[in-house]
Residue frames relative to the residue before (quaternion, step in Angstrom):
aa qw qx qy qz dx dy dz
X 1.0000 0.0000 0.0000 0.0000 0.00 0.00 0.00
X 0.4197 -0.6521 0.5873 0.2317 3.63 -0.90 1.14
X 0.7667 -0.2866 0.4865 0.3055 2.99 -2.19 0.11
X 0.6877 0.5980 -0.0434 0.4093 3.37 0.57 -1.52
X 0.6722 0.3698 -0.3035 0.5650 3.53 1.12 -1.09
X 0.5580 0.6384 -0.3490 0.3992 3.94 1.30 -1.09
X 0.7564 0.1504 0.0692 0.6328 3.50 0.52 -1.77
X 0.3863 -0.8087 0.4386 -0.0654 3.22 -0.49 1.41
X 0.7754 0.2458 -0.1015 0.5727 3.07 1.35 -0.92
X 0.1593 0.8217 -0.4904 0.2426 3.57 1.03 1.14
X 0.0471 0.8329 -0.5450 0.0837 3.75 -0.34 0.57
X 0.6451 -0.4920 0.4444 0.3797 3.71 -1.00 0.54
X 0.8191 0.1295 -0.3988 0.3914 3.53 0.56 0.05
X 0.4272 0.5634 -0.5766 0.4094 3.32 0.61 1.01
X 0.5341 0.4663 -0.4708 0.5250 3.93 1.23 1.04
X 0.1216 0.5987 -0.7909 -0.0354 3.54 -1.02 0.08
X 0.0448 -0.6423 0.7516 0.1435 2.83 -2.06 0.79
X 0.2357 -0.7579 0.5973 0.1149 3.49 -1.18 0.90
X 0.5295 -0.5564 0.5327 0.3555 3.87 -1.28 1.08
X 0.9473 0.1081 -0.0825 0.2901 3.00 0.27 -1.83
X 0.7367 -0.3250 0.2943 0.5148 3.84 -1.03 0.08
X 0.1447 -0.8878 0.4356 -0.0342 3.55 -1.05 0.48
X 0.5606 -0.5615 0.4552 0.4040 3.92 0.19 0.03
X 0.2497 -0.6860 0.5533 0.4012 3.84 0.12 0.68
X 0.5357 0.6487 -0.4073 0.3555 4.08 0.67 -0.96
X 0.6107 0.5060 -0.2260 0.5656 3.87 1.45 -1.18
X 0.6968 0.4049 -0.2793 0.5221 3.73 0.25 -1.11
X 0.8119 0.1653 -0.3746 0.4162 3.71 0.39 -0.13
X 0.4748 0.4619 -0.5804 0.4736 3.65 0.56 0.84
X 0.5947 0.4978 -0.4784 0.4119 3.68 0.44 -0.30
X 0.6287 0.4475 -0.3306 0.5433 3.73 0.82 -1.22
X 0.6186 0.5130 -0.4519 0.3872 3.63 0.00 -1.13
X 0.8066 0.4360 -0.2053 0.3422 3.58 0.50 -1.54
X 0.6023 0.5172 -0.4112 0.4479 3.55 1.22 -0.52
X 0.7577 0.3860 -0.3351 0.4057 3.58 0.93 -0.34
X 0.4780 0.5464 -0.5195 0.4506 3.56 1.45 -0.08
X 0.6599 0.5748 -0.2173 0.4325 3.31 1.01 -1.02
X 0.4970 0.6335 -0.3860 0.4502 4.02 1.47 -0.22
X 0.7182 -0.2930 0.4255 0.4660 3.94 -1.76 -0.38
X 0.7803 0.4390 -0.3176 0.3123 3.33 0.28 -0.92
X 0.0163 -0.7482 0.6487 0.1387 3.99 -0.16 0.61
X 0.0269 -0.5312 0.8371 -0.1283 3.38 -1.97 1.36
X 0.3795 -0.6515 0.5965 0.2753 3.59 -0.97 0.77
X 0.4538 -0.7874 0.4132 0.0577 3.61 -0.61 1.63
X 0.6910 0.4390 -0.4497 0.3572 3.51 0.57 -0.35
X 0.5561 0.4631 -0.5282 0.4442 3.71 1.03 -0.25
X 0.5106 0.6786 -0.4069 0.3365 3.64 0.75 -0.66
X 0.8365 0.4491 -0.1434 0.2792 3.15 0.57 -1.66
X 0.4707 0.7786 -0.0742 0.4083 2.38 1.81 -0.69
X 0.6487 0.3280 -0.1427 0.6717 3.50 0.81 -1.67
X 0.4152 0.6399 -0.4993 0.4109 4.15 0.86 -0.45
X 0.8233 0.4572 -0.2225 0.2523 3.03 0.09 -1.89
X 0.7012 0.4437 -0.3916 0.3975 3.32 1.30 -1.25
X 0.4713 0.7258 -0.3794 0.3273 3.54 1.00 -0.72
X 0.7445 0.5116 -0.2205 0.3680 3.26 0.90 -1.40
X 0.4206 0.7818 -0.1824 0.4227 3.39 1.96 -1.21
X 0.7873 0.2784 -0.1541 0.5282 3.41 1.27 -1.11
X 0.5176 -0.7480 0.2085 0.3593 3.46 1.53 0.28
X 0.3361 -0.7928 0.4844 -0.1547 2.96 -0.73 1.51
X 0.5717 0.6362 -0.4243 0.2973 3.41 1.39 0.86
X 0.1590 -0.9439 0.2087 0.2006 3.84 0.34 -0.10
X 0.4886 -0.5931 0.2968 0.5670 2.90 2.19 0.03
X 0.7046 0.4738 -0.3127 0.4257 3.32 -1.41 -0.04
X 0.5545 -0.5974 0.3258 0.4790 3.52 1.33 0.15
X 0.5733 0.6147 -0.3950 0.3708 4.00 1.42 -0.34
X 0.0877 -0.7267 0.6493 0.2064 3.02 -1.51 0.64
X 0.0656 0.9085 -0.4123 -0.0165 3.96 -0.58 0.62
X 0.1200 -0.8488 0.5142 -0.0284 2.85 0.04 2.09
X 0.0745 -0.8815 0.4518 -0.1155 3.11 -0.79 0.65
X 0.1136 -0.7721 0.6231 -0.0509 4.10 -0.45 0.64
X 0.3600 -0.5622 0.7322 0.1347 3.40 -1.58 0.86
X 0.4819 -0.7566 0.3921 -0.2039 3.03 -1.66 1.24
X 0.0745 0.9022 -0.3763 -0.1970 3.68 0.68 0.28
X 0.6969 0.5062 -0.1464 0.4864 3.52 1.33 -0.37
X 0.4840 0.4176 -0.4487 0.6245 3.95 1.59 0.46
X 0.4515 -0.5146 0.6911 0.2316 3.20 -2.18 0.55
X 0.8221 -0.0240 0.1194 0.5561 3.49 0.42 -0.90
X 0.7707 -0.6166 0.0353 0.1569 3.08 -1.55 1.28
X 0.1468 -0.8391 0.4630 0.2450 4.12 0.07 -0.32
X 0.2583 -0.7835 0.5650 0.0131 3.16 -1.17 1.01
X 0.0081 0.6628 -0.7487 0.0109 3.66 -0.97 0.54
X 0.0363 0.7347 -0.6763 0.0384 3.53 -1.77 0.96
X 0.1692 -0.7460 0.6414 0.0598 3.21 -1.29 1.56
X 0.2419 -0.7350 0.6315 0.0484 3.37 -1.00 0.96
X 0.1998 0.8014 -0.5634 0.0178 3.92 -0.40 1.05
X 0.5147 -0.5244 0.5779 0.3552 4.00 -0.28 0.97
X 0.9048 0.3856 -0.0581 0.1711 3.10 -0.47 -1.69
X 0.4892 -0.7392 0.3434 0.3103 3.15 1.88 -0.02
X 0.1792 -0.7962 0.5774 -0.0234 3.14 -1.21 1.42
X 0.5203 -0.7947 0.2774 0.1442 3.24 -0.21 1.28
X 0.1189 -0.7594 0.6234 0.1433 4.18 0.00 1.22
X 0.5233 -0.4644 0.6784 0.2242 3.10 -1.67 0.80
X 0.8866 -0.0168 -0.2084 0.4125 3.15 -1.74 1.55
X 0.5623 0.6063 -0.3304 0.4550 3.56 1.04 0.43
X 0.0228 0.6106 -0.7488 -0.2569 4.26 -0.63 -0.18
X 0.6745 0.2499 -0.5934 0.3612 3.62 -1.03 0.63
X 0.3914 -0.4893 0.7529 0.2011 3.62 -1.63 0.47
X 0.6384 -0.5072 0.5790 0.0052 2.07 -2.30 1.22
X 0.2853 -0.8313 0.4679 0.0930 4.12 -0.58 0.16
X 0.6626 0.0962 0.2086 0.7129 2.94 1.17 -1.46
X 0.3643 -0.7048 0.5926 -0.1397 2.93 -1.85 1.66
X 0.3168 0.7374 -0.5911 0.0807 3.69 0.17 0.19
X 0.0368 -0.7716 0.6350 -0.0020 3.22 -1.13 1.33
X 0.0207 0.8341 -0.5510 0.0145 3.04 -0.86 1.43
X 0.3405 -0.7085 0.6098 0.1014 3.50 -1.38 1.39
X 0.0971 -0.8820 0.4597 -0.0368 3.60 -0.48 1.09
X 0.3877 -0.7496 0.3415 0.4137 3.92 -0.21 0.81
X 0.6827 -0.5702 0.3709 0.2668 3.25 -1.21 1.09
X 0.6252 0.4499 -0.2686 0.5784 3.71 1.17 -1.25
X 0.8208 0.3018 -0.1757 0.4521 3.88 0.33 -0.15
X 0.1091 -0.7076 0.6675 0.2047 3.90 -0.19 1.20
X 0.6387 0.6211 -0.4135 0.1882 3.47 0.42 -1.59
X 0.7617 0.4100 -0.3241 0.3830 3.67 1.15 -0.44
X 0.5772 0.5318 -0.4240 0.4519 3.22 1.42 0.39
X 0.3641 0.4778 -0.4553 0.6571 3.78 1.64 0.00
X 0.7571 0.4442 -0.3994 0.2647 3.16 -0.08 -0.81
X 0.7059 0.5007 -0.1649 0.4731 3.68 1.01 -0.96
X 0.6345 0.4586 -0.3056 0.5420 3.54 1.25 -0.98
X 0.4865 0.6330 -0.4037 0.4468 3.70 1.09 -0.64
X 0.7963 0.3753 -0.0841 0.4668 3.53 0.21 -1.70
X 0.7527 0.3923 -0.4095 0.3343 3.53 1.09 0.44
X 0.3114 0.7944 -0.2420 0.4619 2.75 2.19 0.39
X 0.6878 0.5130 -0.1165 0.5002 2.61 0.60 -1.47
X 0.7334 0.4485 -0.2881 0.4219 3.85 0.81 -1.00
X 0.6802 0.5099 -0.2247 0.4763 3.68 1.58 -0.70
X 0.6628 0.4840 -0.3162 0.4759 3.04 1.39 -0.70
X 0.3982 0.6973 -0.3398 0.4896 3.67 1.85 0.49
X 0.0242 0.9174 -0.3610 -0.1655 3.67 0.30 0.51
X 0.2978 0.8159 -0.2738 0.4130 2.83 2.36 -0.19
X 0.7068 0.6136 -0.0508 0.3485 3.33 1.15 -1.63
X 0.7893 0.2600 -0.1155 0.5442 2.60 0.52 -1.93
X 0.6228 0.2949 -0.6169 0.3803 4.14 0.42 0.01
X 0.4370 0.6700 -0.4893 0.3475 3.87 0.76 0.34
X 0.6641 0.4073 -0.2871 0.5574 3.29 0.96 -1.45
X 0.7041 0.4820 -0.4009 0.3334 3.70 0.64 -0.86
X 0.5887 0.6134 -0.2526 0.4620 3.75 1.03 -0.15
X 0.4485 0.6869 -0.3371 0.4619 3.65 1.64 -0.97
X 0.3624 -0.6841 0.6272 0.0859 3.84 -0.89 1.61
X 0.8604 0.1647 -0.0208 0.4818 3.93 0.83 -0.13
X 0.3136 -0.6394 0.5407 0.4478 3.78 -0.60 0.11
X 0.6883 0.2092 -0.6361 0.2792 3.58 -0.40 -0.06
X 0.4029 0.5716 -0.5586 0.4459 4.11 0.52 0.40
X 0.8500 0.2697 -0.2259 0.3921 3.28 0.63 -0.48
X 0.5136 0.3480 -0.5117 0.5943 3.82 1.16 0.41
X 0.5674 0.5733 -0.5082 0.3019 3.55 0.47 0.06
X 0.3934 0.6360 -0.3272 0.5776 3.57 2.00 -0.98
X 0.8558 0.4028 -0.1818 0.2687 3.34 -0.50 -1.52
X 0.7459 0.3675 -0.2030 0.5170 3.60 1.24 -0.74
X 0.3468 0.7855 -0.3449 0.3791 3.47 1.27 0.87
């Protein structure tokens, strides 16, 4: 099962790819906002909210991924947003940077599809083929073009 079959309502601007290094606190408002900003409406400040504490307990996973992420009471199925940054985005209490962002918002009534989604981005990071592809990508729709392959 693809990305795509999981989070249905992926779209080319739920990618951003930044050049330079950013504030992880910056890289996840952009993602947060492209998906407040998507078809699906959920009223965002509880969102951001249960995000933040989540993040509080850390939200880095190795492999260069961060994946912040928040459960949902108002989606059917899951949403995705991906930042792509060469240059590396900087985790708190860590010396290696982060690379890649995938934030995923999952429906409260359904864990299995957040296993299901955190699974299948594993699997894509844990691709190394890919991701120095995706890390090489001059643009994001080059890169959702990677990712929805």
């Amino acid at each position: 099962m693809s990305l795509i079959e999981l989070a249905k309502e992926f779209r080319k601007e739920n990618v951003i790819l930044w050049k330079e290094s950013l504030p992880q606190s910056h890289a996840f408002g952009y993602l947060f906002d492209a998906l407040v900003n998507g078809p699906v409406k959920f009223d965002p400040m509880p969102v951001w909210t249960d995000m933040q504490n989540r993040t509080a307990q850390g939200v880095y996973m190795g492999n260069g991924l961060l994946l912040p992420h928040a459960r949902v009471k108002d989606i059917v199925n899951p949403l995705v947003a991906v930042g792509i940054c060469p240059a590396g985005i900087p985790v708190p209490e860590k010396t290696e940077k982060a690379q890649f962002v995938v934030m995923v918002l999952s429906p409260l009534s359904s864990p299995t599809a957040h296993t299901l989604v955190v699974g299948k981005v594993a699997r894509l990071i844990l691709d190394k083929s890919l991701t120095a592809s995706l890390l090489a990508c001059k643009n994001s729709l080059e890169a959702y073009s990677l990712i929805t392959a």
